[in-house]
C-alpha positions in Angstrom: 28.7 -65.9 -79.4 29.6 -65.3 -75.5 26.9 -67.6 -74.7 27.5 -70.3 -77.5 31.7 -69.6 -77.1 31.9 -73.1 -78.9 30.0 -72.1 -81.8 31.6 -69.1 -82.1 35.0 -70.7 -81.9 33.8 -73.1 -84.3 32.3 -70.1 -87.5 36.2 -68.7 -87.0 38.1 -72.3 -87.6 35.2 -72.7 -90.5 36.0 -69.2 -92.3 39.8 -69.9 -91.6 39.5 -73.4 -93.4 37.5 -72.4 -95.7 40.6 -69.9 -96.8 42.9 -72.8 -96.7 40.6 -74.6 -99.3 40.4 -71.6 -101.7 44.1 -71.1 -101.5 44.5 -74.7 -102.4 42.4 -74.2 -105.2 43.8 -70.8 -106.7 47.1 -70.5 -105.4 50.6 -72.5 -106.3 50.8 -75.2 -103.1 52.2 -78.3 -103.5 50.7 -81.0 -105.4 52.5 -84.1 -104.9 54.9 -86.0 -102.3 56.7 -84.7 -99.2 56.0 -81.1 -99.3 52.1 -81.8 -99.6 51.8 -83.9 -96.7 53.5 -81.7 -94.7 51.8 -78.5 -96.3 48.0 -79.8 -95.1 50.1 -81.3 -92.0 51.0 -77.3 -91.1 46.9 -76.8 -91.9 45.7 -79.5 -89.8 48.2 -77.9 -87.1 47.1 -74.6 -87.4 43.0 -74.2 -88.1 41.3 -77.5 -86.6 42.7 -76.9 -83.0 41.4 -73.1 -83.1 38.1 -75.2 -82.0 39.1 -75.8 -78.7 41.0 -72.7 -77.8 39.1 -70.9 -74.9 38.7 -74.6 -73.1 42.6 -76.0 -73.4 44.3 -72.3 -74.3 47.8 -73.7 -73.6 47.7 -77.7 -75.3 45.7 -75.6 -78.3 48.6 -72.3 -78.3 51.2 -74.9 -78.2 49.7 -76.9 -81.4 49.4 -74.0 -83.6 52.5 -72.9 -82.8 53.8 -76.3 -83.9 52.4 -76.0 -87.6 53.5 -72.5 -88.1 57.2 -74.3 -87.7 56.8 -76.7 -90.0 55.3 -74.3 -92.6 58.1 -71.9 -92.0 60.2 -75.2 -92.2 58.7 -76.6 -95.3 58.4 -73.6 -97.3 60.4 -70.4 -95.7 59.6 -68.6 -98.4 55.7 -68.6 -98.0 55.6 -65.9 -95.2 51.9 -66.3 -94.8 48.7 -67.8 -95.1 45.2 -68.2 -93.7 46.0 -70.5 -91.5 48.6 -68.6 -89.9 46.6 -66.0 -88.8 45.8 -68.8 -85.8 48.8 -68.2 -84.0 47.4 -64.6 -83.7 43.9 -65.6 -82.3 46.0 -67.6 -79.5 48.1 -64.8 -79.0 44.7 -63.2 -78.0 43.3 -65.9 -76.4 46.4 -66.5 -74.2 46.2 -62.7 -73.1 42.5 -62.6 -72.2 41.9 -65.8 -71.1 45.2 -67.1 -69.0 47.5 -64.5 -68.3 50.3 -61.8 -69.4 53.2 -64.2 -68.6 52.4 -67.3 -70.7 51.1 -64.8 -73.4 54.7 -63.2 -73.4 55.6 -66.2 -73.5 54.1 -67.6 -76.3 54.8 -64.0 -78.4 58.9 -64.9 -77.6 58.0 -67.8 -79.5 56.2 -66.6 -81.9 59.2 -64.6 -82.7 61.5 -67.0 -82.8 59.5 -69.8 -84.6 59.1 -67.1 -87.3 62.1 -64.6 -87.7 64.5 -68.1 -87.2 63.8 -70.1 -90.5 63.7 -66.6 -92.9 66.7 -65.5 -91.7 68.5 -68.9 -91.7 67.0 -69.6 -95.6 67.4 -65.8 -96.6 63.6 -66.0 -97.1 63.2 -62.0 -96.9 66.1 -59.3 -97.6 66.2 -55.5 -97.4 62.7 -53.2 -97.5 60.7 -57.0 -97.5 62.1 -57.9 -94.2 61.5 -54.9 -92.5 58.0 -54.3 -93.5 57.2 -58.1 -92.7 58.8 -56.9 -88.9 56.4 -54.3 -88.9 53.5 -56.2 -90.0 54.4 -58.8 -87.6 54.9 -56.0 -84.2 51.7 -54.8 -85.4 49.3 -57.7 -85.6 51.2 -58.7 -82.4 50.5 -55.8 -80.7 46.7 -55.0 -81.9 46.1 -58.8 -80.4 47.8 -58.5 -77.0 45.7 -55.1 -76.8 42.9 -56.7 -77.9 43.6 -59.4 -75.0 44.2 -57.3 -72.2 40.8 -55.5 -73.1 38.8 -58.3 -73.0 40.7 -60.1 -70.0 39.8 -56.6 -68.1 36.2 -57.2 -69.1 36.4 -60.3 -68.6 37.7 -60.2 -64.8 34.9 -57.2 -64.3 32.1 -59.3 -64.9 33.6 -61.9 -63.0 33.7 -59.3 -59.8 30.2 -58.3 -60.9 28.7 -61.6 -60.7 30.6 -62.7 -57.1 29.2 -59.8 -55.6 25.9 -60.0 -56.8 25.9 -63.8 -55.4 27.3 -62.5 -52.6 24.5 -60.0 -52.1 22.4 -62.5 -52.6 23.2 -64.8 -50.2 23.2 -62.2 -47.8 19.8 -61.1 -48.5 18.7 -64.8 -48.0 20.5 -65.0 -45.1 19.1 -61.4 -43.8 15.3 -62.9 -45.0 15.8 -65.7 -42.8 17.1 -63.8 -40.0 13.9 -61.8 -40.2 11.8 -64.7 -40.5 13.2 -66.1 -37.7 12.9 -62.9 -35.7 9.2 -62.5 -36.6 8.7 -66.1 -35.5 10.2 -65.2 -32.2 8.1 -61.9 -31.9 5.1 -63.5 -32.8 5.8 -66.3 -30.0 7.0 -63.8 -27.5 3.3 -61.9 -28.1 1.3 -64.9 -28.4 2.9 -65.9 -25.0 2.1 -62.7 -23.4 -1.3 -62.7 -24.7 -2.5 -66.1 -23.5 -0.2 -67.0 -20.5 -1.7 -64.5 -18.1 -5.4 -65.0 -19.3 -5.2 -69.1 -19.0 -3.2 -69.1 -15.7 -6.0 -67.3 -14.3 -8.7 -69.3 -15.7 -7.2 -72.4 -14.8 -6.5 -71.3 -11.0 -10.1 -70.1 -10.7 -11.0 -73.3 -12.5 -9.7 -75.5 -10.1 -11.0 -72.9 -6.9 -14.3 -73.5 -8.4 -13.8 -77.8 -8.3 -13.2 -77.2 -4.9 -16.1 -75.1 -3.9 -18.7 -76.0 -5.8 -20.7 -77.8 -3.1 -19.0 -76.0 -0.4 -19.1 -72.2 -1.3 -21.5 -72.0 -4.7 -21.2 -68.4 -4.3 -17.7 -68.5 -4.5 -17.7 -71.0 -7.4 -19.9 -68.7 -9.0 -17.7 -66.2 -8.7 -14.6 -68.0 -10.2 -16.4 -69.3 -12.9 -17.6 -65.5 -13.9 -14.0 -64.3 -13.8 -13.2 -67.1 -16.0 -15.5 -66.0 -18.4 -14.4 -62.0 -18.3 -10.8 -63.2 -18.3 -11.7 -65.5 -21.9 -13.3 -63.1 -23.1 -10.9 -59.9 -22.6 -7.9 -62.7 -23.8 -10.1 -63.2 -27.3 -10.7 -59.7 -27.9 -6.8 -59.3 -27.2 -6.1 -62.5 -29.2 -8.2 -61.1 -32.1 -6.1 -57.6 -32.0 -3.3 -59.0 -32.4 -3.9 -61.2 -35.5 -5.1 -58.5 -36.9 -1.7 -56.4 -36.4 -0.3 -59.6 -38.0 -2.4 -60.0 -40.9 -2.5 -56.0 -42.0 0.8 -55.0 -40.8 0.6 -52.0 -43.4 -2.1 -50.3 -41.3 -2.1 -47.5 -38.9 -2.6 -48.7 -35.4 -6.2 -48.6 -33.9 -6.1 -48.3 -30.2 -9.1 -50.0 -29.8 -7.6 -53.0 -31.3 -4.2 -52.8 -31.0 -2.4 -55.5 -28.8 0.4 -53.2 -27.5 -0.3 -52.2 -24.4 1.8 -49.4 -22.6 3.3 -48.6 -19.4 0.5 -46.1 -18.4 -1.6 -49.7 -18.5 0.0 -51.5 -15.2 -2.0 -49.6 -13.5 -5.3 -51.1 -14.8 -3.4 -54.6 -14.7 -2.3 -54.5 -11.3 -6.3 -53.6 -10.5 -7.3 -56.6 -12.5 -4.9 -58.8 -10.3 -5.9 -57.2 -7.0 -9.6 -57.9 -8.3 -8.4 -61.7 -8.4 -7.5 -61.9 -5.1 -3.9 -60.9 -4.8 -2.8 -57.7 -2.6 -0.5 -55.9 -5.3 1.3 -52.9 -4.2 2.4 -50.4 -6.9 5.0 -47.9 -6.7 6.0 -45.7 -9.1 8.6 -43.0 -8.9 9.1 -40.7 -12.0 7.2 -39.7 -15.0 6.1 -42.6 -17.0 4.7 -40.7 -20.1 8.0 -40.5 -21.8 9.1 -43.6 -22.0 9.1 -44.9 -25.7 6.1 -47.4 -27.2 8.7 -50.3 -27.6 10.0 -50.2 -24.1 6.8 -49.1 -22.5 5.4 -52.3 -24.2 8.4 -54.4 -22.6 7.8 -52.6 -19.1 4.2 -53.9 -19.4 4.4 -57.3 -20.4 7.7 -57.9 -17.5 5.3 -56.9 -15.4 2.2 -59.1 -16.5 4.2 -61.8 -16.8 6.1 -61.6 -13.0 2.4 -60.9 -11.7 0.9 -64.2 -13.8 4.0 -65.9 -12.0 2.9 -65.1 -9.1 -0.7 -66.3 -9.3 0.7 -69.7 -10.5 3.1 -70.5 -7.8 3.0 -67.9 -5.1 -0.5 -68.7 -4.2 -3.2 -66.8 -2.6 -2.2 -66.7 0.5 1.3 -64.7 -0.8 1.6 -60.6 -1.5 3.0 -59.1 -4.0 4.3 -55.6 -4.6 5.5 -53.9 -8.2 7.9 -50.6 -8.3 8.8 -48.5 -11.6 11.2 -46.0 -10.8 12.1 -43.8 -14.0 15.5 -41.4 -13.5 15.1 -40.4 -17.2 18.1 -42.5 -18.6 16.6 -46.0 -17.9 13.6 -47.7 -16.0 13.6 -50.1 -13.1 10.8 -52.7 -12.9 11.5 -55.0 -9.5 8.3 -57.4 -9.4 8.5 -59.1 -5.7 6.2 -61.6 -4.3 6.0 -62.9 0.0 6.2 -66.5 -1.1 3.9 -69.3 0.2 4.5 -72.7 2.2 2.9 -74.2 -0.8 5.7 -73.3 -3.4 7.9 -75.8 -4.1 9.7 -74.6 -7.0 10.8 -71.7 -8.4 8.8 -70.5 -11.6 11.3 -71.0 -14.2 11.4 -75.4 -13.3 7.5 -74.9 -14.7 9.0 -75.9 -18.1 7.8 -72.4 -19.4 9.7 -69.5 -21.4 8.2 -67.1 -19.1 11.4 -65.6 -17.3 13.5 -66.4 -20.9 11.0 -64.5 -22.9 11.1 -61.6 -20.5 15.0 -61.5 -20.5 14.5 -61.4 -24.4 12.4 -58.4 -23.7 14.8 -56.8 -22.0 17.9 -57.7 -24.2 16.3 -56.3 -27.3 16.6 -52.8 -25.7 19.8 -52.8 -24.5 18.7 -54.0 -20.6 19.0 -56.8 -18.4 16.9 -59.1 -16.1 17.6 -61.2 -13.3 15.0 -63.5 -11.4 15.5 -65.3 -8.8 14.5 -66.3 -4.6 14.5 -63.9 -1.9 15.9 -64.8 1.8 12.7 -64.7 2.9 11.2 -67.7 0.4 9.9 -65.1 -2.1 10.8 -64.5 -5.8 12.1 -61.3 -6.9 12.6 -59.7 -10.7 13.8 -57.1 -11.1 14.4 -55.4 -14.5 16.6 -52.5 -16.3 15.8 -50.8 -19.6 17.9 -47.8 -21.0 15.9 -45.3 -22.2 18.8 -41.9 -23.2 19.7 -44.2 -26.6 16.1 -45.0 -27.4 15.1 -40.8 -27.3 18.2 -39.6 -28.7 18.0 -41.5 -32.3 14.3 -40.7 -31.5 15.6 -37.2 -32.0 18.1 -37.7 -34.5 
C-alpha cells in the first residue's frame, strides 16, 4: 500500500461504499423525493473524494466535511453512518500528511458541523449525548494520534532518504576527486619518468647529427648513452605500470618506480657521466626522511638537473645542496647559465617547474624558481618533515 498509496486509498473508499450500499439495502433511508437526493448527495460527499485524499488533503478534508453537514442537516437524528467515518480518515490524513494547525483546524469544525445541528434539533438528550461526546473525543483523539505517528515516521524517512542522497553525492563527488587526483599522480610520475630520459636522448641525438663525420667517436658515444638512457627509462617505464596495474601488491624494489633521496647520489653521477660538472652537497642525515617526501626530494632534483641539460647547455655548471635540520629539507638546484639560453625553462611550454611545485605543495612545502644575477637559474625547495614523523608516530 505505501508504494501503490492510490490503490490503497482506493480498497478504503471501496469497503466504505460498499457499507453505504448495504445500509441502503437493510437499513430505513429514504426512498423517495428530497431527502433521497440529498441522502446519496451526503454519500457522494463523503466516500468518493476519500480517493484522492493524500494528493489534495485540504480540497478533499473540505468536501467531506461538506456532506457530513448536509447529513446532519438532512437527518439530525441519524448520528452516524459508514460514510461518516471519512471525516475521520481526513482528520488523520490532515495530521500526518499537512500539519497540526490545519488538522486543529479541521477537528474545530468537525465539532461544530456535528454538535451544531443535534443540539439545535434536540437530536440526542441526557446519557445519549454524552456517550456520543465521548465516542466522538475518542475516535478524534485515536486519529490525531494515529496522525502524528505516522507524520513522525513519515518526516524520518524523509531525513533518512536526504542524507543518504546526500552521502551519496558526496561519495561521487569524493570518487571524482580521487579520480582526478590519480589522473594527476599518474601524470606527475609519467612526467618524471620520461622527461629526464628523452631530454637526454634528444640532446645526445642532435650532438651525434653534428659529429657524425666530424668526431665518429664521439657520435658513437652519444648514440650509446642514448641507448642506456632508453633502456634504463623502459625498465623504469615498465615498473611503474606495474605499480599501476597491481596496486594491491607489496612493493618490489627491484621494480618499483619510487626512487628515494639516498638515490641523488647515483643521479647526479649519471648527469656528471653526461657531461655536466654537478656538485652535491649534503648536510644532515638523509635516512630519515619519509618514502613520500624522499620521493619528492628525488624527483625536484631530477627534474631541476633535466632543466638544466635542456637549456643551460654544456658549457654551464651546476651544483645540488640538501641540507636536513630534522624539521624540514632544503633542496636549492643552481645552474652557471650559458650565452646560449635565451629563455628561462618554464617558457618551454612544459609543466616541469608546475609539477615540482605540486610536489612540494602536497607535503605542506613550497618552491620558487627562478634567474640568478649572474644569468643562471636557481630552485630552490622546502619540505616539512616534524608533521610527516609525528602522525608517523601517532
Amino acid at each position: 500500500m505505501r508504494a501503490h498509496p492510490i490503490a490503497g486509498d482506493t480498497l478504503l473508499m471501496l469497503a466504505l461504499l460498499a457499507l453505504e450500499v448495504l445500509r441502503g439495502t437493510t437499513g430505513t433511508p429514504p426512498t423517495a423525493g428530497p431527502a433521497l437526493f440529498w441522502d446519496v448527495l451526503a454519500g457522494v460527499l463523503l466516500v468518493p473524494p476519500l480517493v484522492l485524499r493524500r494528493t489534495a488533503p485540504a480540497p478533499v478534508a473540505g468536501t467531506v466535511l461538506l456532506g457530513l453537514l448536509v447529513q446532519l442537516l438532512v437527518h439530525p437524528d441519524t448520528v452516524t453512518r459508514p460514510g461518516s467515518f471519512g471525516v475521520f480518515v481526513m482528520l488523520y490524513t490532515l495530521v500526518a500528511y499537512t500539519g497540526r494547525r490545519p488538522a486543529a483546524l479541521y477537528g474545530c469544525g468537525i465539532l461544530v458541523v456535528w454538535v451544531t445541528p443535534l443540539v439545535v434539533f434536540d437530536a440526542l438528550t441526557g446519557y445519549r449525548a454524552a456517550f456520543f461526546a465521548v465516542q466522538l473525543l475518542l475516535a478524534a483523539g485515536f486519529c490525531w494520534t494515529l496522525g502524528e505517528y505516522i507524520g513522525a515516521r513519515r518526516a524520518y524517512q524523509r531525513a533518512v532518504e536526504s542524507r543518504l542522497r546526500s552521502l551519496e553525492f558526496e561519495r561521487d563527488q569524493q570518487a571524482r576527486i580521487a579520480v582526478a587526483e590519480e589522473r594527476n599522480r599518474i601524470a606527475r610520475e609519467l612526467h618524471d619518468v620520461l622527461a629526464h630520459s628523452v631530454s637526454v636522448m634528444v640532446t645526445h641525438a642532435d650532438g651525434a647529427v653534428y659529429a657524425v663525420h666530424r668526431d665518429p667517436d664521439t657520435a658513437e658515444r652519444a648514440l650509446r648513452t642514448i641507448a642506456s638512457t632508453g633502456r634504463d627509462a623502459l625498465s623504469e617505464l615498465r615498473g611503474l605500470l606495474h605499480v599501476l596495474r597491481h596496486p594491491e601488491e607489496e612493493p618490489d624494489e627491484q621494480r618499483s618506480p619510487q626512487p628515494g633521496v639516498n638515490g641523488i647520489q647515483d643521479l647526479v653521477e649519471r648527469v656528471r657521466a653526461l657531461g655536466l660538472p654537478v656538485e652535491l652537497r649534503i648536510r644532515g642525515d638523509l635516512d630519515q626522511i619519509p618514502t613520500g617526501q624522499g620521493l619528492a626530494v628525488y624527483r625536484i632534483v631530477q627534474e631541476s638537473l633535466t632543466n638544466v641539460l635542456k637549456h643551460a647547455g654544456w658549457n654551464a655548471t651546476a651544483s645540488v645542496a640538501l641540507d636536513n635540520d630534522g624539521e624540514r629539507i632544503r633542496i636549492e638546484v643552481t645552474d652557471s647559465g650559458s650565452p646560449r639560453v635565451l629563455e628561462p625553462p618554464t617558457s618551454s611550454g612544459g609543466n616541469g617547474v608546475i609539477g615540482m611545485r605540486e610536489r612540494a605543495t602536497v607535503y605542506g612545502g613550497s618552491l620558487e624558481a627562478g634567474p640568478t644575477d649572474q644569468g643562471g637559474w636557481r630552485v630552490c625547495a622546502e619540505l616539512p618533515l616534524a608533521a610527516e614523523r609525528s602522525s608517523s608516530a601517532g
